[in-house]
C-alpha positions as CSV (number, residue, x, y, z in Angstrom):
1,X,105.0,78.4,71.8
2,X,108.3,77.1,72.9
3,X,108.1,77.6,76.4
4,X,104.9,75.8,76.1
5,X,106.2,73.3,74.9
6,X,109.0,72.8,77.3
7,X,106.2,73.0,80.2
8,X,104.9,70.0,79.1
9,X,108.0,68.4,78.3
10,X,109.5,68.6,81.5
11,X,106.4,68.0,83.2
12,X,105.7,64.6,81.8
13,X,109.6,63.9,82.7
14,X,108.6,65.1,85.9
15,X,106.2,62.1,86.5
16,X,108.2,59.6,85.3
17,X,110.4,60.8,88.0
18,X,107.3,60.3,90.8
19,X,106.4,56.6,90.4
20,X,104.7,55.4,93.5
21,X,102.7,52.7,94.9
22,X,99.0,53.0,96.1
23,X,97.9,52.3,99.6
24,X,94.6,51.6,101.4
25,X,94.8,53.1,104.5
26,X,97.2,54.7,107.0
27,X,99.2,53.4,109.4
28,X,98.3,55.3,112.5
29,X,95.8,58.4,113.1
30,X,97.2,61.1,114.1
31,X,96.3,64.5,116.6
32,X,95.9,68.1,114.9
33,X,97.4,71.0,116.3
34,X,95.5,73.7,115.8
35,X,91.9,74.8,115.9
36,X,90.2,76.1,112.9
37,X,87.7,79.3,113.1
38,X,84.3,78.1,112.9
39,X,82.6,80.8,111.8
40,X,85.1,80.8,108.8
41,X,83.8,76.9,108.5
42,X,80.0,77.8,108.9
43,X,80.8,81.0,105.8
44,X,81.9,77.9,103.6
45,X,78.9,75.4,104.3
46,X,76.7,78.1,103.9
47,X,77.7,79.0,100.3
48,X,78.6,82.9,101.6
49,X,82.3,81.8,101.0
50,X,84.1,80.2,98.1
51,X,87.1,77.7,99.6
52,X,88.5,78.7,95.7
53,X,88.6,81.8,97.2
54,X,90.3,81.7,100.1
55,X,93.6,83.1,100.5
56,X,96.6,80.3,100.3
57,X,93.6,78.1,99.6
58,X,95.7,75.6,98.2
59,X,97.2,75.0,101.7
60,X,93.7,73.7,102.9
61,X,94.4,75.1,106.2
62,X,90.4,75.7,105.5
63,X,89.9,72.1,106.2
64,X,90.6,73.3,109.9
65,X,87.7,75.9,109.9
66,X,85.1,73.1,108.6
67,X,86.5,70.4,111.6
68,X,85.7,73.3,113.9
69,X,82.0,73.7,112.3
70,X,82.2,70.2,113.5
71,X,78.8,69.2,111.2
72,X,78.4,66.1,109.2
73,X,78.3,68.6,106.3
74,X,81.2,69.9,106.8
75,X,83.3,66.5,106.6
76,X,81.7,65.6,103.1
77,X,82.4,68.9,101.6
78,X,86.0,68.9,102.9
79,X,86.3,64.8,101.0
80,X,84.7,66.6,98.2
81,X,87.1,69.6,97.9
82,X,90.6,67.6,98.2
83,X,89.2,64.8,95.9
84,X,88.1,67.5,93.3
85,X,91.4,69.0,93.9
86,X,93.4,65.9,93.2
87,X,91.0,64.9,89.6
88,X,92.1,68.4,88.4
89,X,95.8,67.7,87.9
90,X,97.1,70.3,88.3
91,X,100.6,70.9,86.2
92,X,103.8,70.1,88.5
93,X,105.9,72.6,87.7
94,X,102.4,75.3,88.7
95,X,101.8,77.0,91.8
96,X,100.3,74.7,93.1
97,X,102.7,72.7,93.7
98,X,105.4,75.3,94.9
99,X,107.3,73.6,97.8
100,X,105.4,75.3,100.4
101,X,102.6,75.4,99.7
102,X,103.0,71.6,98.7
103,X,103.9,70.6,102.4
104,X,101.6,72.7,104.2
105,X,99.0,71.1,102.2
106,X,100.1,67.4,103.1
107,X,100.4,68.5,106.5
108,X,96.6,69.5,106.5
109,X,95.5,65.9,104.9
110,X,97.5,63.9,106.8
111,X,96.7,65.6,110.6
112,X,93.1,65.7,109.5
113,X,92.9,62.5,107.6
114,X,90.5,60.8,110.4
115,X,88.7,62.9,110.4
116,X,87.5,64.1,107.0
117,X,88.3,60.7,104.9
118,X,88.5,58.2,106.4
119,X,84.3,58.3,106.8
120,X,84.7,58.3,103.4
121,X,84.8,55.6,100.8
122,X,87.7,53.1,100.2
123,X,88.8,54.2,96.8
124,X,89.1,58.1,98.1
125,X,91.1,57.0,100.6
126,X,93.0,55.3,98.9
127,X,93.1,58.6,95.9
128,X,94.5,60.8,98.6
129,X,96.6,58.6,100.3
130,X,98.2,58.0,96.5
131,X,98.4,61.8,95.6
132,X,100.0,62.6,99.4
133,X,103.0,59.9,98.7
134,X,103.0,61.2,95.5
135,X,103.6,64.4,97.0
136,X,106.1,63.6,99.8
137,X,108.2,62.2,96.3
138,X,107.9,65.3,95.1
139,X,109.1,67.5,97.9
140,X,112.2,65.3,98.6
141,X,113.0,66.0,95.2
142,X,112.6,69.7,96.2
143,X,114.4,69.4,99.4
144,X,117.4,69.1,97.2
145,X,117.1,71.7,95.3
146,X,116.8,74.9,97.8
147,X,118.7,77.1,99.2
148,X,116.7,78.6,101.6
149,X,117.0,77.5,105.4
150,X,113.2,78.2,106.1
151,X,111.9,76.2,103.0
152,X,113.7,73.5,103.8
153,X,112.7,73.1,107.4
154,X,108.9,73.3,106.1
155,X,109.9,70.6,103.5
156,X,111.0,68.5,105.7
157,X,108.2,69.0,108.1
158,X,105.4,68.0,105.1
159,X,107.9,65.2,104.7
160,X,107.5,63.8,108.5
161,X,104.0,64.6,108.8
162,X,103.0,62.6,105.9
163,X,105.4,59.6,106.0
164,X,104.1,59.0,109.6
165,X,100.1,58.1,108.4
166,X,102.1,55.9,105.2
167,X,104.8,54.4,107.0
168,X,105.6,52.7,110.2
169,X,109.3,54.0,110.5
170,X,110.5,56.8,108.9
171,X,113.8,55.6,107.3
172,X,116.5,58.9,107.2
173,X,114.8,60.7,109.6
174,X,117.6,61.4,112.1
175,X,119.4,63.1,109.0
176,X,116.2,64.9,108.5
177,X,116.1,66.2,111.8
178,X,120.0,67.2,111.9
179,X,119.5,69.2,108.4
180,X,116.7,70.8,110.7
181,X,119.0,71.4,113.6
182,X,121.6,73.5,111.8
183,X,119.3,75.6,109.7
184,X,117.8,76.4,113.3
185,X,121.5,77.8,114.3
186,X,121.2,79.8,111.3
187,X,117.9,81.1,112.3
188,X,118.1,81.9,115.6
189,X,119.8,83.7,118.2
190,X,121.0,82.0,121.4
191,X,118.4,83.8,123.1
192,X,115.9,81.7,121.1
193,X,114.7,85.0,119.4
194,X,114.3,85.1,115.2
195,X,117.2,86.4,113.6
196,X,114.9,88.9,111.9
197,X,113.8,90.3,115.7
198,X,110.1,90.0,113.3
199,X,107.4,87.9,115.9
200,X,105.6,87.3,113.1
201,X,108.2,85.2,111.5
202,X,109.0,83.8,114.9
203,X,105.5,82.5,115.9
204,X,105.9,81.0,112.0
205,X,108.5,79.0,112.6
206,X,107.9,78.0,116.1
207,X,104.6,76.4,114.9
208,X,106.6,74.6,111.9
209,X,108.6,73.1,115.1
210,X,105.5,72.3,117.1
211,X,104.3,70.0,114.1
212,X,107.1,68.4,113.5
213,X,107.7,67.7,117.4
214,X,104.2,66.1,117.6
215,X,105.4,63.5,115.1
216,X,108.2,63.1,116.5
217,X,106.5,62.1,119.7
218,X,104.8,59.0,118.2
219,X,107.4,57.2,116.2
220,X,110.2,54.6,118.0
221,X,113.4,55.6,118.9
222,X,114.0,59.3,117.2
223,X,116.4,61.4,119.4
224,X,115.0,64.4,119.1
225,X,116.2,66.1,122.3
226,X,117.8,69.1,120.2
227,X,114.3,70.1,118.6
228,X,112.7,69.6,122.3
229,X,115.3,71.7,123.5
230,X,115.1,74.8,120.7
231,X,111.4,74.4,120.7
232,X,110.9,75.3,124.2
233,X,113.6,78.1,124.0
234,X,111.6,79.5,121.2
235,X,108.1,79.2,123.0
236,X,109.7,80.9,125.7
237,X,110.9,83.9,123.6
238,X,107.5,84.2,122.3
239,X,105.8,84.2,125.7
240,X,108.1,87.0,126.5
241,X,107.0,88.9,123.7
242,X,103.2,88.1,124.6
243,X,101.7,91.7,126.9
244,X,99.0,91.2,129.4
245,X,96.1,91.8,127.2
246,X,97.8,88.5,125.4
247,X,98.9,90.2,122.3
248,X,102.5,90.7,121.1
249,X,104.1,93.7,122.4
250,X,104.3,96.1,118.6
251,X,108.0,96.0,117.8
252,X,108.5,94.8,114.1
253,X,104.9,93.5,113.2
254,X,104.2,92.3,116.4
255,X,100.4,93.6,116.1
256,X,100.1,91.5,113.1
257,X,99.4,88.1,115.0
258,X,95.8,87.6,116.0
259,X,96.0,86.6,119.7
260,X,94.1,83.2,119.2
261,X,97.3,81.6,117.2
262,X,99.4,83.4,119.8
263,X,97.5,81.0,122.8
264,X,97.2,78.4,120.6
265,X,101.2,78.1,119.8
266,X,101.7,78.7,123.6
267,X,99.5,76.1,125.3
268,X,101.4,73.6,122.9
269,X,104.6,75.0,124.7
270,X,103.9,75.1,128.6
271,X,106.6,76.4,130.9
272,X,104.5,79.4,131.7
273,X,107.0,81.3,134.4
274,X,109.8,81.4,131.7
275,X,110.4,84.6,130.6
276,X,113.5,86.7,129.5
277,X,114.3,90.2,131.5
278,X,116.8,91.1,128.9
279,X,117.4,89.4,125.6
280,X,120.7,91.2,124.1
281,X,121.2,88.7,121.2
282,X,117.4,89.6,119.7
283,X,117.5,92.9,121.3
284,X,115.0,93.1,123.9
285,X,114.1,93.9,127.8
286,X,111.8,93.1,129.8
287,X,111.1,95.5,133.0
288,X,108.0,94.1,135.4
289,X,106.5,94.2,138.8
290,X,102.9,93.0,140.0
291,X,101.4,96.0,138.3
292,X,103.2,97.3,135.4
293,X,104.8,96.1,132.5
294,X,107.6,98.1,130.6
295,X,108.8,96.2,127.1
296,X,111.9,97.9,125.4
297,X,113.6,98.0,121.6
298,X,117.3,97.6,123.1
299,X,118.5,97.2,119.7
300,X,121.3,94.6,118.4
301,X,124.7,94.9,120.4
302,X,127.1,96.3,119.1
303,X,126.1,96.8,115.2
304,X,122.7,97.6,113.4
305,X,123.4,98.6,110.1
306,X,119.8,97.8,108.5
307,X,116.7,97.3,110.8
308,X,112.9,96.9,109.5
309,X,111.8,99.1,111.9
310,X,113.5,102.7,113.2
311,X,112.1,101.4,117.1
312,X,115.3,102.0,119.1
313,X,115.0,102.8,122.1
314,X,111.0,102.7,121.9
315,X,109.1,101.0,125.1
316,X,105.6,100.1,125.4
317,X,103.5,100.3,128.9
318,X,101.1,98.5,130.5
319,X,99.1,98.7,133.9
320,X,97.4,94.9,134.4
321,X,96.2,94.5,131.3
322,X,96.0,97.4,129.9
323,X,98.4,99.1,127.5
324,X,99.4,102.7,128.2
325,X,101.9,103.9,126.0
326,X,102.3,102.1,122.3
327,X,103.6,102.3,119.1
328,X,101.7,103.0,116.2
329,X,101.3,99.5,115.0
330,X,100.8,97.9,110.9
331,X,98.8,98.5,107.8
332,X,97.4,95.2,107.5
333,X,97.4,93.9,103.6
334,X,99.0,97.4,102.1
335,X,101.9,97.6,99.7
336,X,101.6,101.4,100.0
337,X,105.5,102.6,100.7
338,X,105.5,105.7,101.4
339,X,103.1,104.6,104.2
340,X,104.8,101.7,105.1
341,X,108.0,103.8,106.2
342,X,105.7,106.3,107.8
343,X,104.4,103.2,110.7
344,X,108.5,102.3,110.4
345,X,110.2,105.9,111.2
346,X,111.1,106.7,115.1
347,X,108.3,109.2,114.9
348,X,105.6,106.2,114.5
349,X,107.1,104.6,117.9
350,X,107.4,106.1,121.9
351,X,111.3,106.9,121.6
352,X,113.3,110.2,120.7
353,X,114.3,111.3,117.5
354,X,115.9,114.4,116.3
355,X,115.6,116.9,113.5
356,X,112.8,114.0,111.9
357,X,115.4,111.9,111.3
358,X,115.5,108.3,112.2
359,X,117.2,106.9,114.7
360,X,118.2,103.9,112.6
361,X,118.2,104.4,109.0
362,X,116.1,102.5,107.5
363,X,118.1,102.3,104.2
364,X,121.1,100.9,105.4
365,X,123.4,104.0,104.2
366,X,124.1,105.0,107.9
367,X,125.1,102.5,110.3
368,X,124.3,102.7,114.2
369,X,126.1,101.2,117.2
370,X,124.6,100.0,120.5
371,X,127.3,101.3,123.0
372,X,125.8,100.6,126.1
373,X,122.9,98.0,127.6
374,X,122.8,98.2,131.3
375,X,120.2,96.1,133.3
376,X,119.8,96.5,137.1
377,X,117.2,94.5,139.2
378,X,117.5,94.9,142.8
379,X,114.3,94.6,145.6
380,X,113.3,98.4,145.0
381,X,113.1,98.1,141.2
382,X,114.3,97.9,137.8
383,X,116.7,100.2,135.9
384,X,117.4,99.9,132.0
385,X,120.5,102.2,130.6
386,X,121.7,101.9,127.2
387,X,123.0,104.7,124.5
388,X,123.4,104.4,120.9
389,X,125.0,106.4,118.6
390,X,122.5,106.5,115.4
391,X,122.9,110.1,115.3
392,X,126.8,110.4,115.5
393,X,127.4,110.6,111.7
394,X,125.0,113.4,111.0
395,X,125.0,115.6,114.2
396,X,127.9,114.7,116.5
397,X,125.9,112.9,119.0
398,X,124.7,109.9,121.3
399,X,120.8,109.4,122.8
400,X,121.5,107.2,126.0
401,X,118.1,106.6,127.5
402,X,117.3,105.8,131.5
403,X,113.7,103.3,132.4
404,X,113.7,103.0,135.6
405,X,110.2,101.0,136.7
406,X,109.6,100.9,141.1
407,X,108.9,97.8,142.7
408,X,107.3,99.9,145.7
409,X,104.9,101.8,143.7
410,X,102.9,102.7,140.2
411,X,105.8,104.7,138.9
412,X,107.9,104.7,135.8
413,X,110.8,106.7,135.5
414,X,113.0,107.8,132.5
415,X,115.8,110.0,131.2
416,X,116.4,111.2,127.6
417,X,120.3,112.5,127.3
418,X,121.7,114.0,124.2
419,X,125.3,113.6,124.3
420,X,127.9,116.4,122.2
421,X,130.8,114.2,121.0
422,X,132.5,117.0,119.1
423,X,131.9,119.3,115.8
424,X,130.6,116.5,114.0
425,X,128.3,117.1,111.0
426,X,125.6,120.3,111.5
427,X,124.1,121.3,114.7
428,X,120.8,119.7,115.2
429,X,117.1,121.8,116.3
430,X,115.4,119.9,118.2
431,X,114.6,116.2,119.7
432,X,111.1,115.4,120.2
433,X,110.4,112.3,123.0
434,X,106.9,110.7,121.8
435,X,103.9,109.2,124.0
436,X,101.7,107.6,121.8
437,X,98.4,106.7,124.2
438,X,96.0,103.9,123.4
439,X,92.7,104.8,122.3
440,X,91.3,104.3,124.9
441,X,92.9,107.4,126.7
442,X,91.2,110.7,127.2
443,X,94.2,113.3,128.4
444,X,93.6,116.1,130.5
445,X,96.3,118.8,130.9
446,X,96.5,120.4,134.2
447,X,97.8,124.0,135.6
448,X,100.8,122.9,137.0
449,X,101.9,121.0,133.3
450,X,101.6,117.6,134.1
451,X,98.9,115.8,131.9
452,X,96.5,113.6,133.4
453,X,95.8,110.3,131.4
454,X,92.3,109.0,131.9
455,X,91.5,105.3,131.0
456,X,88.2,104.3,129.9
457,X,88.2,101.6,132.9
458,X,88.3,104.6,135.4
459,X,91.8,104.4,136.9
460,X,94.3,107.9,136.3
461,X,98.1,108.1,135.4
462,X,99.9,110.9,135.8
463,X,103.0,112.4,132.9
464,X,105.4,114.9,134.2
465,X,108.7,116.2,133.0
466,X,111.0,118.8,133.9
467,X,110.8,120.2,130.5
468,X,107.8,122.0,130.2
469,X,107.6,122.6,126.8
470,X,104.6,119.9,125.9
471,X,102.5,119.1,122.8
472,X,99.6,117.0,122.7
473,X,98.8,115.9,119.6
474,X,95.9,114.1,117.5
475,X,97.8,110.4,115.9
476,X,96.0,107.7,114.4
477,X,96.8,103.7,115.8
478,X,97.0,101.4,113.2
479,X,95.1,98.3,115.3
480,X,94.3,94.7,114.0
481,X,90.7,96.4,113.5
482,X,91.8,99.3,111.3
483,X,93.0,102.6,112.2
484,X,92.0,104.2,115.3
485,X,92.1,108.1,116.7
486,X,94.3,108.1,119.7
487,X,96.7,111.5,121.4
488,X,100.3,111.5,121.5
489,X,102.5,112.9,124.2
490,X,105.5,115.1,122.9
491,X,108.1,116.6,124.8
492,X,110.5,119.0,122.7
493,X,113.7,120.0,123.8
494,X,115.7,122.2,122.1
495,X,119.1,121.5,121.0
496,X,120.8,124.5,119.6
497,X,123.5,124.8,122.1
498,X,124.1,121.2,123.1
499,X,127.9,122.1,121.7
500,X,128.5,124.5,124.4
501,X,126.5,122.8,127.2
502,X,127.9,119.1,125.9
503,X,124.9,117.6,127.1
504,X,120.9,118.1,127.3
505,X,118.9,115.7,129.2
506,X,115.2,115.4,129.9
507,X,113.4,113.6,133.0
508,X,110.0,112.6,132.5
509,X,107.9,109.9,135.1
510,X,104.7,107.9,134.9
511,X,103.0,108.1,138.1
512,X,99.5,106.4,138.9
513,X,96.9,108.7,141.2
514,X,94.9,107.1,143.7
């Protein structure tokens, strides 16, 4: 009863706090983004889809999905759900009103606000232009009050995009945009890559930047040349990230992102030739020629002591625009942990481990060092060498791995090198080097030991290694679509005398038949 009590206590407090003045109509109209999903829009209209029910509904990104319908239908029910929304009152110390979400939803009115209410009547207008300064009182309140680098770049963000339909000039908004500036030095790597290496979070906050940049744009004399500058770095990243077949390449969630909010978020960007070959401070490389496309977990130099993902070392393949060789990809919507830190273990990705133990541990408790990243570009090709030492503590050795991708020919090249460094810890069994094949890959093993790799658009790869000892295996890819069959590739070498030999290496190529 007490804490009831207090809830309304300090909510009525609360108001007192948020005293503003009404106004008729906005100062300027402004652009949208993004593109809503009009099917999603047509589901709503059509009564097949609640808007109550809809994920982050309070956000009303939805409103985007009923502008894409693009009926007459859709604008009324979109005036009648933020108008119903605004009569319900919600509490200000609820959900609904958690910072976030809070600005994201202002965001939403104010970019659509043309087109939804202002075919509306006056007094609506004049309702929702009341509850989003109302709101913008509200967040600057909040933007005081955090912590966190992330929330207060999307505070300020709900800030700018809804002072700019209720103001002319935006008052404090160079100190705005400096706050904005040094959480971005906090979040990002010089490379313009997330701190986290996640492209989920990256793409996240890259559109956060895109929004507030578009405001930017329209109001008088705002140097914003820093923003410019770290949003195109950024954009860049991401397009680095993006594959031929426009997805994300998927290292650290990257299969989460559907591929229409990856070309949406890029054609905001431009500078389409700018892409990174190796990005050390996110831990990335590139290797490329017409053809063929080789993506690479390098890792962070020199320290990785926690990692969301076990991926080091782990490449990805792709002929045109086609992927070859993958990882296993996500579990979309699970909280299941045990399967979780299955799709995160080396195993789950096309890189070596040993024993069944990760090359990174995803715990924390052991900590692994990049010793080496060497990149080499010259007319012929392009050779990748790095080494880390994840499995010094446990076994007494180093995994330095060789890519080397032709410029003259369909031909990928590689090296796998277990390295003694002493009687360290116990001796290890076994490495295993895993191939995990798309889906769309039949495999056909051949006499001589090489395995054939069929693709479903007709055209033949072919694996071979100098270690003969091969297993193909049944594996399951964990797609945007749900899971799907797929063969893995793996080459076993065995390590029980790596202390007398001081080092065991494996070459295996990538060769396309004509």
């Amino acid at each position: 009863m007490l804490k009831f009590i207090n809830l309304i206590t300090n909510n009525y407090f609360l108001k007192q706090k948020l005293k503003v003045t009404g106004q008729s109509s906005p100062v300027r109209r402004l652009t949208d983004n993004w593109q809503g999903q009009s099917e999603i829009g047509k589901k709503i209209i059509s009564g097949k889809t609640n808007p109550k029910l809809i994920k982050d509904f309070n956000k009303f990104n939805f409103l985007r999905d009923l502008k894409a319908e693009g009926s007459i239908k859709s604008r009324s029910i979109a005036r009648s759900l933020v108008s119903n929304w605004i009569d319900e009152r919600h509490n200000l110390l609820s959900k609904e009103f958690d910072s976030q979400i809070m600005a994201e939803r202002i965001t939403c009115w104010s970019f659509n606000f043309s087109w939804f209410a202002e075919s509306g009547e006056l007094d609506l207008q004049k309702k929702i232009l009341y509850s989003i300064a109302l709101q913008i009182k509200y967040l600057e309140i909040k933007l005081t009050e955090t912590n966190n680098h992330l929330e207060k770049i999307i505070i300020i963000k709900g800030i700018l995009v809804a002072k700019s339909i209720l103001f002319d000039d935006i008052i404090n908004i160079d100190e705005l945009l400096n706050l904005i500036d040094e959480k971005l030095q906090i979040l990002t790597n010089i490379d313009g890559g997330h701190i986290s290496r996640s492209p989920v979070l990256q793409i996240n906050l890259l559109r956060h930047l895109i929004e507030i940049r578009s405001i930017v744009g329209i109001l008088r004399n705002v140097d914003a040349e820093n923003l410019h500058k770290q949003t195109i770095k950024m954009g860049e990243f991401c397009r680095s990230f993006q594959m031929p077949n426009d997805h994300f390449a998927w290292f650290h969630g990257g299969s989460l992102v559907p591929k229409d909010i990856i070309k949406q978020t890029l054609n905001r960007i431009g500078y389409k030739n700018r892409i990174f070959q190796v990005a050390k401070d996110t831990g990335f490389c590139r290797l490329s020629n017409m053809d063929s496309l080789v993506f690479v977990d390098i890792g962070l130099k020199p320290i990785v002591s926690t990692n969301t993902k076990a991926s080091l070392f782990a490449f990805e393949f792709f002929y045109k625009k086609e992927k070859i060789i993958s990882n296993l990809g996500e579990l979309i919507n699970s909280n299941i942990k045990s399967a979780k830190n299955s799709l995160a273990s080396s195993a789950a990705h096309s890189t070596l481990n040993i024993d069944d133990r990760n090359n990174i541990d995803l715990t924390g408790k052991r900590k692994t060092e990049i010793l080496n990243i060497k990149y080499g570009k010259t007319k012929d090709g392009n050779l990748l060498d790095i080494t880390h030492s994840g499995y010094n503590t446990i076994f007494g050795i180093n995994h330095k791995r060789q890519i080397y991708l032709s410029n003259r020919k369909n031909e990928i090249r590689g090296k796998d090198e277990i390295i003694n460094l002493g009687n360290i810890g116990t001796i290890p069994k076994r490495a295993n080097i895993h191939f995990h094949l798309d889906p769309s890959i039949e495999l056909i093993q051949t006499r001589s030991g090489s395995i054939l790799l069929k693709h479903s658009k007709g055209f033949v790869w072919k694996m071979s290694s100098d270690n003969q000892d091969i297993d193909i295996k049944d594996s399951v890819m964990f797609t945007p679509k749900g899971p799907v069959p797929c063969k893995e590739i793996m080459i076993n070498m065995k390590l029980e005398k790596i202390r007398a030999y001081k080092f065991i290496s494996c070459n295996w190529a990538f060769q396309l038949q004509k």
